[in-house]
PyMOL commands that place a pseudoatom at each C-alpha (Angstrom):
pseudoatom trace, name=CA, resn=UNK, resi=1, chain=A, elem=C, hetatm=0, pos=[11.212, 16.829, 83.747]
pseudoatom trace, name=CA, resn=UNK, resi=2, chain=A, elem=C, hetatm=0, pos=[10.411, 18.276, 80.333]
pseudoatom trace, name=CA, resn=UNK, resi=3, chain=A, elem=C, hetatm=0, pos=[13.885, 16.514, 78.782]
pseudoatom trace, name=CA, resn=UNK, resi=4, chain=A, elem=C, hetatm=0, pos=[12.673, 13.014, 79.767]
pseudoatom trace, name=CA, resn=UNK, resi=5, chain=A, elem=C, hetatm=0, pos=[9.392, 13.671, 78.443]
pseudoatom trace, name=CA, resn=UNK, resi=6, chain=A, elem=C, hetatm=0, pos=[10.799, 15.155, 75.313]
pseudoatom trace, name=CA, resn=UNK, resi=7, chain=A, elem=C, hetatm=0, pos=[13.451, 12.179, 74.811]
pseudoatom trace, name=CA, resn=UNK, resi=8, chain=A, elem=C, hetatm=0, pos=[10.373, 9.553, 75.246]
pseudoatom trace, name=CA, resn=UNK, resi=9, chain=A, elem=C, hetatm=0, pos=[8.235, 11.378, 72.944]
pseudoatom trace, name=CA, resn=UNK, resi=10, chain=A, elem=C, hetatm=0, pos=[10.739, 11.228, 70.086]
pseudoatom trace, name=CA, resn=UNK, resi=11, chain=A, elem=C, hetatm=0, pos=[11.691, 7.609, 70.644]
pseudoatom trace, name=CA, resn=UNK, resi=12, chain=A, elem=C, hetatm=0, pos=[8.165, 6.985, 70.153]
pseudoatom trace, name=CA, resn=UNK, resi=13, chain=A, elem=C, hetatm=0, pos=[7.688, 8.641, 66.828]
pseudoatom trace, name=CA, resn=UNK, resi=14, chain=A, elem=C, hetatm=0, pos=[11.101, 6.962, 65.617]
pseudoatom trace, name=CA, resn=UNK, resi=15, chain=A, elem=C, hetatm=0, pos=[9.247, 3.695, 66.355]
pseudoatom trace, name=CA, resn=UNK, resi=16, chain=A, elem=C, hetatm=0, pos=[6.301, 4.828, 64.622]
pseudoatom trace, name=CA, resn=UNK, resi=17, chain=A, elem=C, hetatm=0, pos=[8.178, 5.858, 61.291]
pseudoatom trace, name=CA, resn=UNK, resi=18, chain=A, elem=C, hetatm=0, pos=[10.093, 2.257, 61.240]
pseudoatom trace, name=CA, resn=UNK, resi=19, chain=A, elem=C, hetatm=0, pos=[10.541, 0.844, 57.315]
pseudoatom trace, name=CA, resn=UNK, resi=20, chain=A, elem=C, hetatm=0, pos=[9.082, -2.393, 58.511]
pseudoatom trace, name=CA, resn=UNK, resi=21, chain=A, elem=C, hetatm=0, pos=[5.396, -2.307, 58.804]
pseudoatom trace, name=CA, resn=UNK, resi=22, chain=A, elem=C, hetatm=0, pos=[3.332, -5.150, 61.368]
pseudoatom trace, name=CA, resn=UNK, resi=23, chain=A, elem=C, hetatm=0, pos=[2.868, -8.500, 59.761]
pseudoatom trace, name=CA, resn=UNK, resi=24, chain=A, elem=C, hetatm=0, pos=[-0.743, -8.520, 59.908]
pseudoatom trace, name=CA, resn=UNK, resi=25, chain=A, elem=C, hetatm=0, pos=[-0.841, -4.953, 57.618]
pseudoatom trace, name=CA, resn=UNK, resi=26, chain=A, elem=C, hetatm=0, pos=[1.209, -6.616, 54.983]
pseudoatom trace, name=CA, resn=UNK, resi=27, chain=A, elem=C, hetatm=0, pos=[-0.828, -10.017, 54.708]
pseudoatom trace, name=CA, resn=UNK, resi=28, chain=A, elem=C, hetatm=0, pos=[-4.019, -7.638, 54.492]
pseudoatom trace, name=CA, resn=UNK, resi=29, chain=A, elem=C, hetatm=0, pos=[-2.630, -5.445, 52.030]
pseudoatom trace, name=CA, resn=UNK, resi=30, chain=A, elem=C, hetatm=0, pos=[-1.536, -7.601, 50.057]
pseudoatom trace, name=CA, resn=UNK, resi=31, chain=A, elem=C, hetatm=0, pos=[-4.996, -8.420, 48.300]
pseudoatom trace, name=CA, resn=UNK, resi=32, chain=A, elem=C, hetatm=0, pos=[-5.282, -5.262, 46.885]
pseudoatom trace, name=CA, resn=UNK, resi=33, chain=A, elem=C, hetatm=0, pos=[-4.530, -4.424, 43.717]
pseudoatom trace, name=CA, resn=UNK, resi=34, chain=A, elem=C, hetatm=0, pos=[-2.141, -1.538, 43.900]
pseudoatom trace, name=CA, resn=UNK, resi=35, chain=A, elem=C, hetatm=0, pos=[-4.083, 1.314, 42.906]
pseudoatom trace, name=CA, resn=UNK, resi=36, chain=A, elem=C, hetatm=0, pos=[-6.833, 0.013, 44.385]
pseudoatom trace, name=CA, resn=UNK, resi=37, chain=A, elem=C, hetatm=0, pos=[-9.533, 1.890, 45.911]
pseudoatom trace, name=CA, resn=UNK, resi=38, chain=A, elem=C, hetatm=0, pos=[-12.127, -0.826, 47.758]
pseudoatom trace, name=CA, resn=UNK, resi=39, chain=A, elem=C, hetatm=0, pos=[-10.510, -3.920, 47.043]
pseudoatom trace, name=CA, resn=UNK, resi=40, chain=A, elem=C, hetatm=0, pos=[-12.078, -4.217, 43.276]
pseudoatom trace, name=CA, resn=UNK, resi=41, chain=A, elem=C, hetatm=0, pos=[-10.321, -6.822, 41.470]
pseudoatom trace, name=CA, resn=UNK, resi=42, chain=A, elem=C, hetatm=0, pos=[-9.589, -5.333, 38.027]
pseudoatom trace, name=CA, resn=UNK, resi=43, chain=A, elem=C, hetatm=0, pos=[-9.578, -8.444, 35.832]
pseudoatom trace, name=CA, resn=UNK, resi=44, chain=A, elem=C, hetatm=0, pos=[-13.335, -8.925, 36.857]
pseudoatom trace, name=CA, resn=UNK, resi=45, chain=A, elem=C, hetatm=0, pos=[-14.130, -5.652, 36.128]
pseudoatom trace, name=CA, resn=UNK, resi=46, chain=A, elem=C, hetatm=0, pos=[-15.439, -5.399, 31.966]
pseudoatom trace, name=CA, resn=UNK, resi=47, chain=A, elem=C, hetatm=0, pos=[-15.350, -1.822, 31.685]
pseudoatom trace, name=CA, resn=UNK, resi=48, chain=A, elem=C, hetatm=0, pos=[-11.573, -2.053, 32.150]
pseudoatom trace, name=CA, resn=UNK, resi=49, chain=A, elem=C, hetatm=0, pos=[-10.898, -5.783, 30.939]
pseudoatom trace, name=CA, resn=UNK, resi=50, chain=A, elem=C, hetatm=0, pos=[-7.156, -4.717, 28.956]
pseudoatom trace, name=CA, resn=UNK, resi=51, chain=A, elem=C, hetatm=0, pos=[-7.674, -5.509, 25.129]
pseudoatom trace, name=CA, resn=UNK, resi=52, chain=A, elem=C, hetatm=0, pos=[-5.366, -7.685, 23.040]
pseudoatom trace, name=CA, resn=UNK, resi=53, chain=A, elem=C, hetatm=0, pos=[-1.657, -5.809, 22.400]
pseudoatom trace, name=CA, resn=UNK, resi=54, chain=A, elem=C, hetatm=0, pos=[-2.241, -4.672, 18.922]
pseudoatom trace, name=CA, resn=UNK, resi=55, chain=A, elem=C, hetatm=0, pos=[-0.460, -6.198, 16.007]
pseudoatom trace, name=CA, resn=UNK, resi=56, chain=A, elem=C, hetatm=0, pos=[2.774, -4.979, 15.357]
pseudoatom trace, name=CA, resn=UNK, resi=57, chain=A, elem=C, hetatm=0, pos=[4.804, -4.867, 11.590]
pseudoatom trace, name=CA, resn=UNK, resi=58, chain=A, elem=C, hetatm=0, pos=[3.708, -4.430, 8.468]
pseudoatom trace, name=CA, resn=UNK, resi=59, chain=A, elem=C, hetatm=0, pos=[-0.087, -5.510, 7.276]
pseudoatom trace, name=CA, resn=UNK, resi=60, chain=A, elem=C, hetatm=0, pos=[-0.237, -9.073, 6.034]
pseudoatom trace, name=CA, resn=UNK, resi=61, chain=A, elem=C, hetatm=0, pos=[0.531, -8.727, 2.102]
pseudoatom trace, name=CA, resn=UNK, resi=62, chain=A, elem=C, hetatm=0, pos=[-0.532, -11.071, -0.601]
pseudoatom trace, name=CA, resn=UNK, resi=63, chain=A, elem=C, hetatm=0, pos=[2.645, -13.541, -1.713]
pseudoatom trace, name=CA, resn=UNK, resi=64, chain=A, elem=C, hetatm=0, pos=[4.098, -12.219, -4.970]
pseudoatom trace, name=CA, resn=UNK, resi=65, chain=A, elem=C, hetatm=0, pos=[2.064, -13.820, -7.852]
pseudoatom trace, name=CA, resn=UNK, resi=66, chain=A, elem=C, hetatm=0, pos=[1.625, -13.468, -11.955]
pseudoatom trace, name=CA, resn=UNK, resi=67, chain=A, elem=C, hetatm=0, pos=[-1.028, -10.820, -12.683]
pseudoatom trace, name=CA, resn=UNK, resi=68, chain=A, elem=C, hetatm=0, pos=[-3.426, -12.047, -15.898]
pseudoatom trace, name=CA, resn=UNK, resi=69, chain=A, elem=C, hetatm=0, pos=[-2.086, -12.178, -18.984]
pseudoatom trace, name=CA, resn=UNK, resi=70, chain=A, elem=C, hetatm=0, pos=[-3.099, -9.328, -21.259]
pseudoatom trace, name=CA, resn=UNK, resi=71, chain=A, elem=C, hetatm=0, pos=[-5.773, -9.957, -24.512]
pseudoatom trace, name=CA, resn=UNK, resi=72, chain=A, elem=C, hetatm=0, pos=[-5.489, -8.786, -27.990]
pseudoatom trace, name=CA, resn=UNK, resi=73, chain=A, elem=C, hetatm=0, pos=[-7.837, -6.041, -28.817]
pseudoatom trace, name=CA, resn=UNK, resi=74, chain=A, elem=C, hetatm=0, pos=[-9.321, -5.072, -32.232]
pseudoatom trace, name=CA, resn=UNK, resi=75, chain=A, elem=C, hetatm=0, pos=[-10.027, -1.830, -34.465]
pseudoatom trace, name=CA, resn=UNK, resi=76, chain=A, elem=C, hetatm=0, pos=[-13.977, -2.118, -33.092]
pseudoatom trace, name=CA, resn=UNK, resi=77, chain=A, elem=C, hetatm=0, pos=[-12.915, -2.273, -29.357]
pseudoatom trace, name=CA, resn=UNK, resi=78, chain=A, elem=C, hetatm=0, pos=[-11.353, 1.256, -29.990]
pseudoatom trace, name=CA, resn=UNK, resi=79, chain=A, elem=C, hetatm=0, pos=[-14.254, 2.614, -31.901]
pseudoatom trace, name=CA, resn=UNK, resi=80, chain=A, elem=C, hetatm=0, pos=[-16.716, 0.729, -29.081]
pseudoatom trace, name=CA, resn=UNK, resi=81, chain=A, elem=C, hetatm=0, pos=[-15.802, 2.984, -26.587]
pseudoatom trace, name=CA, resn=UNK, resi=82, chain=A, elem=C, hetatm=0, pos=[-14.757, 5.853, -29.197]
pseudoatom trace, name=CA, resn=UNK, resi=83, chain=A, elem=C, hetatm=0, pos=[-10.831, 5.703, -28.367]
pseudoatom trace, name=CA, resn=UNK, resi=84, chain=A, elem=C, hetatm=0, pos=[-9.735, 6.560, -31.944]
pseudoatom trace, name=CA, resn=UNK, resi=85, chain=A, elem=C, hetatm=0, pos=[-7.236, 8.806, -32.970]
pseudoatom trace, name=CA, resn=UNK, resi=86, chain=A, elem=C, hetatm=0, pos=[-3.311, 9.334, -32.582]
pseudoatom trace, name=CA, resn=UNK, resi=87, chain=A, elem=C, hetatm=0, pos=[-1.228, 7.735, -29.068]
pseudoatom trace, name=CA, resn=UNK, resi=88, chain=A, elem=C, hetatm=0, pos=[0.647, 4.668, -28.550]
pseudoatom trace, name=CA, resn=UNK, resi=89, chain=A, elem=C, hetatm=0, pos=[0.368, 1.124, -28.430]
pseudoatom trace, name=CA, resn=UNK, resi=90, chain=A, elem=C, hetatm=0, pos=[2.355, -1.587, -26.721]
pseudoatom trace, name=CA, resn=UNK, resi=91, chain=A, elem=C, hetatm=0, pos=[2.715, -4.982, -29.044]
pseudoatom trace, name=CA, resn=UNK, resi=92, chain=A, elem=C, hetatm=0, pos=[4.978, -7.535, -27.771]
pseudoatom trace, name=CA, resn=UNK, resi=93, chain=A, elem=C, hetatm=0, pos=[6.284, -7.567, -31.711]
pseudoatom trace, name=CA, resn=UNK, resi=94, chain=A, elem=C, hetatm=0, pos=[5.891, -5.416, -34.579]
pseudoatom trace, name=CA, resn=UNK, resi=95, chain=A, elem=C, hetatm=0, pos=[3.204, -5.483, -36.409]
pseudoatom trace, name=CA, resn=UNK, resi=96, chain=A, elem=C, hetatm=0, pos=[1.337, -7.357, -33.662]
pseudoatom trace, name=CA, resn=UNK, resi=97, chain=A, elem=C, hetatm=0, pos=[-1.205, -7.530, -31.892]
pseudoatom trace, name=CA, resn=UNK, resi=98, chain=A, elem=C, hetatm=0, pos=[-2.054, -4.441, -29.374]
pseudoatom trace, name=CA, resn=UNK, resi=99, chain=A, elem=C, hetatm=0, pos=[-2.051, -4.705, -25.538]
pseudoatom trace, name=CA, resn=UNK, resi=100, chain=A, elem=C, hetatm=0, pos=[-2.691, -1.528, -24.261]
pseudoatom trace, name=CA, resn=UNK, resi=101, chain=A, elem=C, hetatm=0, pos=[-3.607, 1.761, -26.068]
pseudoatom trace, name=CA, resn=UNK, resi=102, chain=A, elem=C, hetatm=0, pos=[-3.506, 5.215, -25.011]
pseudoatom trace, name=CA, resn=UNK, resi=103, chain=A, elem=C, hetatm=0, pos=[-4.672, 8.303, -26.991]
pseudoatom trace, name=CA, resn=UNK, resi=104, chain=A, elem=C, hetatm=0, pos=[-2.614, 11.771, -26.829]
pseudoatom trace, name=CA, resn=UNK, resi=105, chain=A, elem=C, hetatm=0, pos=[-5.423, 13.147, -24.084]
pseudoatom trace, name=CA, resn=UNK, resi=106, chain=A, elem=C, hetatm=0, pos=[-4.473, 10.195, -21.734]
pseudoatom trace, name=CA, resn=UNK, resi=107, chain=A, elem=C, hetatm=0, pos=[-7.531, 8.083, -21.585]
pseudoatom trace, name=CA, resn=UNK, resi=108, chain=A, elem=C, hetatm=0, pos=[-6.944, 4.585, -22.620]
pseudoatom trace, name=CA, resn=UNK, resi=109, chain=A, elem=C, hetatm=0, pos=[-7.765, 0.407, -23.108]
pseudoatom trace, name=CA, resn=UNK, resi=110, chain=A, elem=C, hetatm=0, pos=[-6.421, -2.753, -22.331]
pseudoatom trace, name=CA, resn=UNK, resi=111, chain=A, elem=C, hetatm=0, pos=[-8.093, -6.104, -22.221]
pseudoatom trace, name=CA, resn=UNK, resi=112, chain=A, elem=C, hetatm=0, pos=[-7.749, -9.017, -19.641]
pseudoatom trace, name=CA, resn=UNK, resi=113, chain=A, elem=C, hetatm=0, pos=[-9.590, -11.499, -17.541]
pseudoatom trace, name=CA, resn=UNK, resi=114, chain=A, elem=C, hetatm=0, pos=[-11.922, -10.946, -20.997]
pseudoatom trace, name=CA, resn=UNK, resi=115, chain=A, elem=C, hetatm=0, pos=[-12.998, -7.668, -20.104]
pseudoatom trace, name=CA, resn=UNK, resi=116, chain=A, elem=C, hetatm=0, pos=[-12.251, -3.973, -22.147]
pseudoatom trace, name=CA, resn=UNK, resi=117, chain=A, elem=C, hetatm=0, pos=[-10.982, -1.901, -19.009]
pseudoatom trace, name=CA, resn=UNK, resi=118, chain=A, elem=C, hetatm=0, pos=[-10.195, 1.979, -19.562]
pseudoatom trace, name=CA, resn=UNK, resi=119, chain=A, elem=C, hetatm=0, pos=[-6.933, 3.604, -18.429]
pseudoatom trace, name=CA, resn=UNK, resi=120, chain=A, elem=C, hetatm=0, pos=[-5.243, 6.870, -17.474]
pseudoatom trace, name=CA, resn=UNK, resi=121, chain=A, elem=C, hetatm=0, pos=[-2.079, 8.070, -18.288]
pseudoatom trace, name=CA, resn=UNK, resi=122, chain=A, elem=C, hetatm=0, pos=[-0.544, 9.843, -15.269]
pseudoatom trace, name=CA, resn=UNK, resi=123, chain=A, elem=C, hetatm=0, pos=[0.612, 12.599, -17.072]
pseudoatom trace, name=CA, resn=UNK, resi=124, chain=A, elem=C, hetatm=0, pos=[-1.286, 13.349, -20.451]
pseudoatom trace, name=CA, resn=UNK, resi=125, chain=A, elem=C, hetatm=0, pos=[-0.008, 14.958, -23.910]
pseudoatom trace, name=CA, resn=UNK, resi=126, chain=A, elem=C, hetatm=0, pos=[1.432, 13.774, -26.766]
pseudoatom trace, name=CA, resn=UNK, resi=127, chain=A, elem=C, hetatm=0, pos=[5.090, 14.304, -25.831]
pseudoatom trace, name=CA, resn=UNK, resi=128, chain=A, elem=C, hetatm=0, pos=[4.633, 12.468, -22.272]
pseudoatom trace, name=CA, resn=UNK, resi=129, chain=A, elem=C, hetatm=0, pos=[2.938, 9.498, -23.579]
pseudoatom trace, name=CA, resn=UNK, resi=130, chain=A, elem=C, hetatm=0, pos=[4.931, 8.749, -26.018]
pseudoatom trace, name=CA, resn=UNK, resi=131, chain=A, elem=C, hetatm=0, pos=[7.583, 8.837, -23.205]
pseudoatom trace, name=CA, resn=UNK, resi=132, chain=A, elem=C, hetatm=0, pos=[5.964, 6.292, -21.619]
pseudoatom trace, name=CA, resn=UNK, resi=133, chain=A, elem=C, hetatm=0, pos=[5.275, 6.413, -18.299]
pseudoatom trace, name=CA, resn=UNK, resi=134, chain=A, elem=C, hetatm=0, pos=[2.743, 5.212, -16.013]
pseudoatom trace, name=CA, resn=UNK, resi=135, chain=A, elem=C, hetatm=0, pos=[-1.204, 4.598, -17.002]
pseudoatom trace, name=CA, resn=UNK, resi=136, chain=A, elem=C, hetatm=0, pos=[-4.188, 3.274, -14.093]
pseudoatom trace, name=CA, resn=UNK, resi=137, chain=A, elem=C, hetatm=0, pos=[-7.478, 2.215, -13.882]
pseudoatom trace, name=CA, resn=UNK, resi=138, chain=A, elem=C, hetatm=0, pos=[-9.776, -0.471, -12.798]
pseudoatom trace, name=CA, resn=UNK, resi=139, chain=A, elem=C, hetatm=0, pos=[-7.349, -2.168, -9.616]
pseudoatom trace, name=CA, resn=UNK, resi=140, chain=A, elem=C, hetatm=0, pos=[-4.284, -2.438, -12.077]
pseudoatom trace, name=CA, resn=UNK, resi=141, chain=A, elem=C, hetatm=0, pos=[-1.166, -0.495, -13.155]
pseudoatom trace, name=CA, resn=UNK, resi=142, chain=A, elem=C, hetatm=0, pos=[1.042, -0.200, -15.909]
pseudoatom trace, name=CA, resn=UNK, resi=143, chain=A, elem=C, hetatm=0, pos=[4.713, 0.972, -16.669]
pseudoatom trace, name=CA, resn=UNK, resi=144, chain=A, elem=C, hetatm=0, pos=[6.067, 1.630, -20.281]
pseudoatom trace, name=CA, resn=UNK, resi=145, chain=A, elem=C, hetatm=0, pos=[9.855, 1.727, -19.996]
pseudoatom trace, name=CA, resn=UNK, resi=146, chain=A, elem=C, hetatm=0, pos=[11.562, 3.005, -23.146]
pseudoatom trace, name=CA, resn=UNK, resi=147, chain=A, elem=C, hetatm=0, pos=[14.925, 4.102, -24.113]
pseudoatom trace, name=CA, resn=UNK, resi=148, chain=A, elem=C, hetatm=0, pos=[14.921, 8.102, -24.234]
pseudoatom trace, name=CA, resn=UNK, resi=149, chain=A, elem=C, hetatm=0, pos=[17.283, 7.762, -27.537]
pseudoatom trace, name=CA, resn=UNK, resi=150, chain=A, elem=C, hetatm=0, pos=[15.793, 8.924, -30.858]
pseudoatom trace, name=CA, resn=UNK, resi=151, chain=A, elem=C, hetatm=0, pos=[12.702, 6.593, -32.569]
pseudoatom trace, name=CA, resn=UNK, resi=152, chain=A, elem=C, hetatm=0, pos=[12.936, 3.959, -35.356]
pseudoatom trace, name=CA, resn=UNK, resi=153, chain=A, elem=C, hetatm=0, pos=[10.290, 5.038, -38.269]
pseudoatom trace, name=CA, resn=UNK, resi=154, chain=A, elem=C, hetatm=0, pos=[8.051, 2.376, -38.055]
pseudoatom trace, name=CA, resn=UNK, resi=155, chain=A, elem=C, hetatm=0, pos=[5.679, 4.403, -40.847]
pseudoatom trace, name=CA, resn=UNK, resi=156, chain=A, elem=C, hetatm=0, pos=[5.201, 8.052, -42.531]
pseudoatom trace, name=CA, resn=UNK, resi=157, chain=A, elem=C, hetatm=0, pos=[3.883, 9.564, -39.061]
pseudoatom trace, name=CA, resn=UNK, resi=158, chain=A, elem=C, hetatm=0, pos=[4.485, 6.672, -36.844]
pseudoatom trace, name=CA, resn=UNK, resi=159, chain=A, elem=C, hetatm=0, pos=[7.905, 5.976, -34.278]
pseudoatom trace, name=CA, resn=UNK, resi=160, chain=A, elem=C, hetatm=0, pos=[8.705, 2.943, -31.974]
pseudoatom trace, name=CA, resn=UNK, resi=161, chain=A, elem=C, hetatm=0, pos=[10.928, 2.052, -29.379]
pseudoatom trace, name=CA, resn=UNK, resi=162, chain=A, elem=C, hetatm=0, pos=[11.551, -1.004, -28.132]
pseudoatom trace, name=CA, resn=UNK, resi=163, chain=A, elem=C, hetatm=0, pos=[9.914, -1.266, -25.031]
pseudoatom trace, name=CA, resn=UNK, resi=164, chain=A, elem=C, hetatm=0, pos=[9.337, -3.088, -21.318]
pseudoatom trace, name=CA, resn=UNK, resi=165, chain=A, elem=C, hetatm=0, pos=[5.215, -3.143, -20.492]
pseudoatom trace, name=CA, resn=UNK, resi=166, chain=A, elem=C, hetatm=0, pos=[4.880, -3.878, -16.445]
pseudoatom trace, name=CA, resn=UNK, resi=167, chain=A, elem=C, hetatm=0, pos=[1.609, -5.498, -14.938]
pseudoatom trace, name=CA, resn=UNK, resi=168, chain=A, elem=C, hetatm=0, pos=[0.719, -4.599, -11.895]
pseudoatom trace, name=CA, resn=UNK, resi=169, chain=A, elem=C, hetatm=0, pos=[-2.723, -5.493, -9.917]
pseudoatom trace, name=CA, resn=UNK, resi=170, chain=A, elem=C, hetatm=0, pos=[-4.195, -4.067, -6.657]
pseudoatom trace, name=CA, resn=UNK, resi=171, chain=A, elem=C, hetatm=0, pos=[-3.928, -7.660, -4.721]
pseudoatom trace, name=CA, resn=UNK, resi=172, chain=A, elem=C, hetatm=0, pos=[-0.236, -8.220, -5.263]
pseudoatom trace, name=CA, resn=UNK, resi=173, chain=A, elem=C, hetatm=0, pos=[-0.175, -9.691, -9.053]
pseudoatom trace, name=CA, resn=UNK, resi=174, chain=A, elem=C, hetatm=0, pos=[2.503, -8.631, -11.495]
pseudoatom trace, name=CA, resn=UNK, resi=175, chain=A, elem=C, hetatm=0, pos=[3.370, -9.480, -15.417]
pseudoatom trace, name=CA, resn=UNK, resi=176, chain=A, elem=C, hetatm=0, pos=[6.411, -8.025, -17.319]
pseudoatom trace, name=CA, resn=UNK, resi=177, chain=A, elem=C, hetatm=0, pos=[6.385, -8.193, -21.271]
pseudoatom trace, name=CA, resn=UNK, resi=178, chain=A, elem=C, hetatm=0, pos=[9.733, -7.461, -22.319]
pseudoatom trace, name=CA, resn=UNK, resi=179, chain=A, elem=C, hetatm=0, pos=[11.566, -7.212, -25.931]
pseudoatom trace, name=CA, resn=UNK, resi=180, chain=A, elem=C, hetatm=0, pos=[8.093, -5.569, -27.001]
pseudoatom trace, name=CA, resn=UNK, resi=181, chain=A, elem=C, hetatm=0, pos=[7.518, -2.311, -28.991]
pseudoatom trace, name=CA, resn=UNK, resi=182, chain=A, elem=C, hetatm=0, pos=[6.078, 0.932, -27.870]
pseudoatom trace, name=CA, resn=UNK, resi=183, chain=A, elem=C, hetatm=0, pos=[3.761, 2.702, -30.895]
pseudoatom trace, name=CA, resn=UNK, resi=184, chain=A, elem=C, hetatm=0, pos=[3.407, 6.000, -31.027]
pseudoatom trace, name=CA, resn=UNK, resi=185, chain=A, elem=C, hetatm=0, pos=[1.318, 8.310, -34.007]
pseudoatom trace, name=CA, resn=UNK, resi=186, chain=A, elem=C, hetatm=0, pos=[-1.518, 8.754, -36.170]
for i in range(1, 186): cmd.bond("trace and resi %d" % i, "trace and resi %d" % (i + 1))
show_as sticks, trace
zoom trace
């Protein structure tokens, strides 16, 4: 008697585990959200409302445009905001007017949107100026490209090179002066 009882007692928990659940559990079931605890639809819920994917890429950038055109300056713009003594100059031809100016210690001028704005050379000293280099201050940028060959004597204690001046402003502007002269001396 205890092997019928034991057959019938494993045929009913074979029945039990079956991979088809009733008909009515899955229509019921079916409302809830899976992970679900209480029925709590998920989209209603604020706390958990899901936020916007973020943006993917790159950050919007400004389309390529010209930067301002440098100004002239004077002998009294130096003096205004005591910048005299020896450094270099870039002048789009010799004998011209200045653009930018930097003194031996690195601090410097250049004019544009009719403002005097200082400068910085990156790396200051006589010898790396007149190398040229890269000067920055006030949102904008600038690159002196020279040849590294010896200097033409432009006077007793002054040398040039010919020279490319680059422009280059916080917001995406640029301006290249090329064929111009880079001043270095007393």
């Amino acid at each position: 008697m205890i092997r019928p009882l034991a057959f019938l007692l494993g045929l009913a928990s074979l029945a039990a585990c079956s991979a088809d659940p009733p008909a009515a559990a899955n229509a019921a079931d079916g409302v809830l959200p899976v992970g679900s605890v209480g029925g709590v639809d998920p989209a209603t819920n604020v706390q958990f409302a899901a936020a916007p994917p973020p943006a993917r890429g790159l950050p919007d950038t400004p389309a390529p445009h010209a930067a301002p055109e440098l100004q002239p300056m004077v002998y009294a713009d130096f003096a205004e905001k005591e910048l005299l003594g020896s450094g270099c100059s870039f002048r789009t031809v010799p004998r011209g007017p200045v653009l930018l100016f930097v003194r031996d210690q690195g601090d410097g001028l250049v004019r544009f949107g009719k403002r005097l704005r200082r400068i910085t050379a990156a790396t200051p000293g006589r010898e790396a100026v007149e190398d040229g280099g890269i000067l920055a201050g006030d949102q904008v940028s600038f690159t002196v490209e020279r040849p590294a060959d010896r200097a033409d004597p432009a006077a007793d204690s002054t040398r040039q090179w010919p020279a490319t001046l680059t422009m280059r402003t916080a917001d995406g502007g640029e301006r290249v002066y090329r064929g111009g002269r880079w001043e270095c001396g007393s």
